[in-house]
VEXGU-382206 format. One line per field, with one value per residue (C-alpha): residue number from 1; x, y, z. Coordinates in Angstrom, 1 decimal. Layout:
nr: (NUM  ...) $
x: (X  ...) $
y: (Y  ...) $
z: (Z  ...) $
END
This chain:
nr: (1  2  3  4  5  6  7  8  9  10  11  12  13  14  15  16  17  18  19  20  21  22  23  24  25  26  27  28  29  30  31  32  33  34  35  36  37  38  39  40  41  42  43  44  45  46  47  48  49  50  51  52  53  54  55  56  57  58  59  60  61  62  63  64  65  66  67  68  69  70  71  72  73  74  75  76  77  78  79  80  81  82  83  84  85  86  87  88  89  90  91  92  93  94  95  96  97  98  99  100  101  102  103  104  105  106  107  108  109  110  111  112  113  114  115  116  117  118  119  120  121  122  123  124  125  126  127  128  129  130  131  132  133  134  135  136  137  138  139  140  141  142  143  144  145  146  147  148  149  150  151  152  153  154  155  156  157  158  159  160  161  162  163  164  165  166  167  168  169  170  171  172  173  174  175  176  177  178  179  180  181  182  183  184  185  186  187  188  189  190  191  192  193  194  195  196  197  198  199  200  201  202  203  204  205) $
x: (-21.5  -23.1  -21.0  -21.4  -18.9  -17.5  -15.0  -13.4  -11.1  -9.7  -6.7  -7.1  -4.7  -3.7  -6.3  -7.4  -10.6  -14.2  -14.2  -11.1  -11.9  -11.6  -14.7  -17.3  -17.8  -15.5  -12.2  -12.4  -10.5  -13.1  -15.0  -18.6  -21.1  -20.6  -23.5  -23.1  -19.4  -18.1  -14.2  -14.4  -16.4  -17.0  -15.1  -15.6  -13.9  -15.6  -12.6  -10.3  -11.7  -13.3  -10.2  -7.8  -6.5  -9.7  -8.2  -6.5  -9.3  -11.6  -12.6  -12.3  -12.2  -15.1  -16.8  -18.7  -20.8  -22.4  -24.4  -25.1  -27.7  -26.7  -28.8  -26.2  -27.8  -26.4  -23.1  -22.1  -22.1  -21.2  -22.7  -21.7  -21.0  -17.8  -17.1  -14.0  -12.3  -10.4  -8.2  -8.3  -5.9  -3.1  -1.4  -3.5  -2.1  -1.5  -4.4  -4.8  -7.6  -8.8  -11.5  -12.8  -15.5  -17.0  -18.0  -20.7  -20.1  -22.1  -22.6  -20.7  -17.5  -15.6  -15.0  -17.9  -16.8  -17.4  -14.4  -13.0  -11.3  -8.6  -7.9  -5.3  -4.9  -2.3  -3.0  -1.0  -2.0  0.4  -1.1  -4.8  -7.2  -4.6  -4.0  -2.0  -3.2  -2.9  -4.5  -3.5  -6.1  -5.6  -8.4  -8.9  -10.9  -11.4  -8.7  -8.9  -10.9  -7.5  -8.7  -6.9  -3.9  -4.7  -3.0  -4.1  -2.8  -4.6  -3.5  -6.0  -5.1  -8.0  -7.8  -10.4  -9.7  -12.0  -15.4  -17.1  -15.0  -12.9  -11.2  -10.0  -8.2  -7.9  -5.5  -7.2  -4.9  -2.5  0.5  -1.9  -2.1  -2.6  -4.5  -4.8  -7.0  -8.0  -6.2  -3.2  -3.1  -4.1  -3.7  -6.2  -6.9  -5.8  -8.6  -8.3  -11.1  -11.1  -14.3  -14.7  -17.8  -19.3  -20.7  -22.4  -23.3  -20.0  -21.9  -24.0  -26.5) $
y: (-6.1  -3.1  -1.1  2.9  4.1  2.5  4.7  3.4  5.8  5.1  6.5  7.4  5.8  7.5  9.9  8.1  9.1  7.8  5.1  3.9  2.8  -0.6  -0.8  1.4  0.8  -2.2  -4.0  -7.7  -8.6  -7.5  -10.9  -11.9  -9.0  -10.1  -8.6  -6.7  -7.0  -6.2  -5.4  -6.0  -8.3  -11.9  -13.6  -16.7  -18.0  -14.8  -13.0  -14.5  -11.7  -9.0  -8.6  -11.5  -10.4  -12.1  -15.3  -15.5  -13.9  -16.9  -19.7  -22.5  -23.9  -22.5  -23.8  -20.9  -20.8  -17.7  -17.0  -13.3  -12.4  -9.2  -7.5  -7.8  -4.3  -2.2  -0.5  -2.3  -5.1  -8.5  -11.7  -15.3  -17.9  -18.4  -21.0  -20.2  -22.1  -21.1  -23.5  -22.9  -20.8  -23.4  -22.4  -19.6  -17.5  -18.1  -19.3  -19.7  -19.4  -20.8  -19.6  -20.1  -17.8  -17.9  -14.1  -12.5  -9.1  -6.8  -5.3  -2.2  -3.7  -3.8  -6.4  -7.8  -11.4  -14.5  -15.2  -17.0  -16.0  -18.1  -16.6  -17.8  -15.6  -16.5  -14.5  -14.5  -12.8  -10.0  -9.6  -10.4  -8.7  -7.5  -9.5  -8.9  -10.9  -10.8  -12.3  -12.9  -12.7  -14.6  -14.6  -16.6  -15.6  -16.3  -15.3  -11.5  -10.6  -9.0  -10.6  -13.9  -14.4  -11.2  -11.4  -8.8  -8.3  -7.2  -6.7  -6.5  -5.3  -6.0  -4.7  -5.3  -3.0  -3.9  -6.1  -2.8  -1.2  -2.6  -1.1  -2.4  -1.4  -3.6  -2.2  -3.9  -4.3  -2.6  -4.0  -1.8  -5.0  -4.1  -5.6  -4.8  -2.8  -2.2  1.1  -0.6  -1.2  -0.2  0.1  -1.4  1.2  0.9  0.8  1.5  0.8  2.0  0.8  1.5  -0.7  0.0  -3.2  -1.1  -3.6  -5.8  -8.5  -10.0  -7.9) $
z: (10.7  9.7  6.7  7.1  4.9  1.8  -0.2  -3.8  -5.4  -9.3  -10.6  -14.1  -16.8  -19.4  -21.4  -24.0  -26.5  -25.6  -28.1  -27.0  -23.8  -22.8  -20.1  -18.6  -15.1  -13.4  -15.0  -16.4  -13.7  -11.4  -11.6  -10.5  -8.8  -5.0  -3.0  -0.3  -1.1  2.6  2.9  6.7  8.6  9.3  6.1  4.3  1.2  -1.0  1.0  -2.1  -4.6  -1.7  0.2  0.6  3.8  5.1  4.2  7.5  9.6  8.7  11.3  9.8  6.1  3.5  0.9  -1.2  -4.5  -6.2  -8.8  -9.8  -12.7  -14.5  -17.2  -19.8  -21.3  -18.4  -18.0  -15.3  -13.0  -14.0  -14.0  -13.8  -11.6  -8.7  -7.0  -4.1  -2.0  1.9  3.9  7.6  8.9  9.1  13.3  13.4  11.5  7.4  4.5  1.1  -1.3  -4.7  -7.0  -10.3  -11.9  -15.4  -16.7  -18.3  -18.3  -19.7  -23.3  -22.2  -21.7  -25.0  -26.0  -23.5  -24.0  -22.2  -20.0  -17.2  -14.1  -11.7  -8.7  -6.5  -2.6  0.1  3.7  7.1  10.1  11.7  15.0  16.7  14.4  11.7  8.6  4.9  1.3  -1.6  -4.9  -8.2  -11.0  -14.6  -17.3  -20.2  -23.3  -26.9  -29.0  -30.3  -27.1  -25.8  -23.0  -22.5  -20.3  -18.2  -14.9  -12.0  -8.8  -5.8  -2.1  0.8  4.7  7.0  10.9  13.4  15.9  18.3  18.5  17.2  15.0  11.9  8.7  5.5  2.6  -0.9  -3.8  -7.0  -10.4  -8.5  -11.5  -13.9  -16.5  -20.3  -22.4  -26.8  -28.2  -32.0  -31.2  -29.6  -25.9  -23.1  -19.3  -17.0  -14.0  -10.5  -8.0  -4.3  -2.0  1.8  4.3  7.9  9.7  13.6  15.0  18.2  20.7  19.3  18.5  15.0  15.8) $
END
């Protein structure tokens, strides 16, 4: 499918001076740069981080490895390797997901440790073409990173409302998850990310 619009709003957290910020760019919860990202579309077990209402809108069970190079000099994007996991939609309608990525973000993140990330989704399908997940994030880092035992939540809808038309919403950290800071601590920011995709002859092409 063909993406046309992709919208991602973030709700600032608290003001906070410029050297106090924990990241530029995306959260540590964020995981591995998935390219072309798609929130709605034809899903496989990269669903688990993109938008975990996929889960159930897979057909059948998925095996999937990534690798993403980063230029750990830039402000953004991170590296690393994932490996994720989706059962087939057990009666049609309910899935689950497992993932396991190791980080390398980039130099702009402070602290811009090495980290890992479990991810653990669950998905059911409400009606043809309209499914609700969810997927809970938990990091571990070295000790003094402020990083280890981070838990983020994120909740995904997904509707395919026709063969040539589908929307999606995800709700990334939406339990805001702190994490300490030389400064104290701080509040990771809600992200919310909204897609709309036009498949116009309704089929791969």
């Amino acid at each position: 499918m063909v993406r046309l619009l992709t919208i991602a709003l973030a709700l600032a957290a608290a003001p906070a001076a410029a050297q106090q910020r924990l990241v530029l760019g995306e959260t540590p919860t964020q995981g591995v740069l998935i390219p072309p990202g798609i929130l709605v579309g034809d899903f496989d077990a990269t669903a688990l981080v993109l938008n975990p209402a996929g889960l159930a809108l897979t057909r059948g069970a998925s095996l999937v490895y990534v690798h993403t190079h980063a230029d750990r000099d830039g402000a953004s994007g991170v590296g690393g390797d994932g490996f994720y996991l989706a059962s087939a939609p057990v009666f049609g309608r309910v899935a689950a997901g497992l993932g396991f990525e190791l980080l390398r973000p980039p130099y702009a993140y402070r602290p811009a440790a090495t980290s890992q990330k479990l991810a653990c989704g669950l998905a059911v399908k409400l009606a043809p073409g309209v499914s609700l997940g969810v997927t809970w994030n938990h990091l571990f880092a070295a000790a003094g990173t402020g990083l280890n035992g981070l838990d983020g939540v994120d909740v995904g809808v997904a509707w395919r409302a026709a063969a040539h038309v589908g929307f999606a919403y995800v709700g990334r950290d939406l339990n805001t998850p702190t994490v300490a800071t030389a400064a104290g601590t701080e509040s990771l920011r809600r992200a919310h990310e909204f897609e709309m995709s036009l498949r116009p002859l309704g089929d791969d092409r």
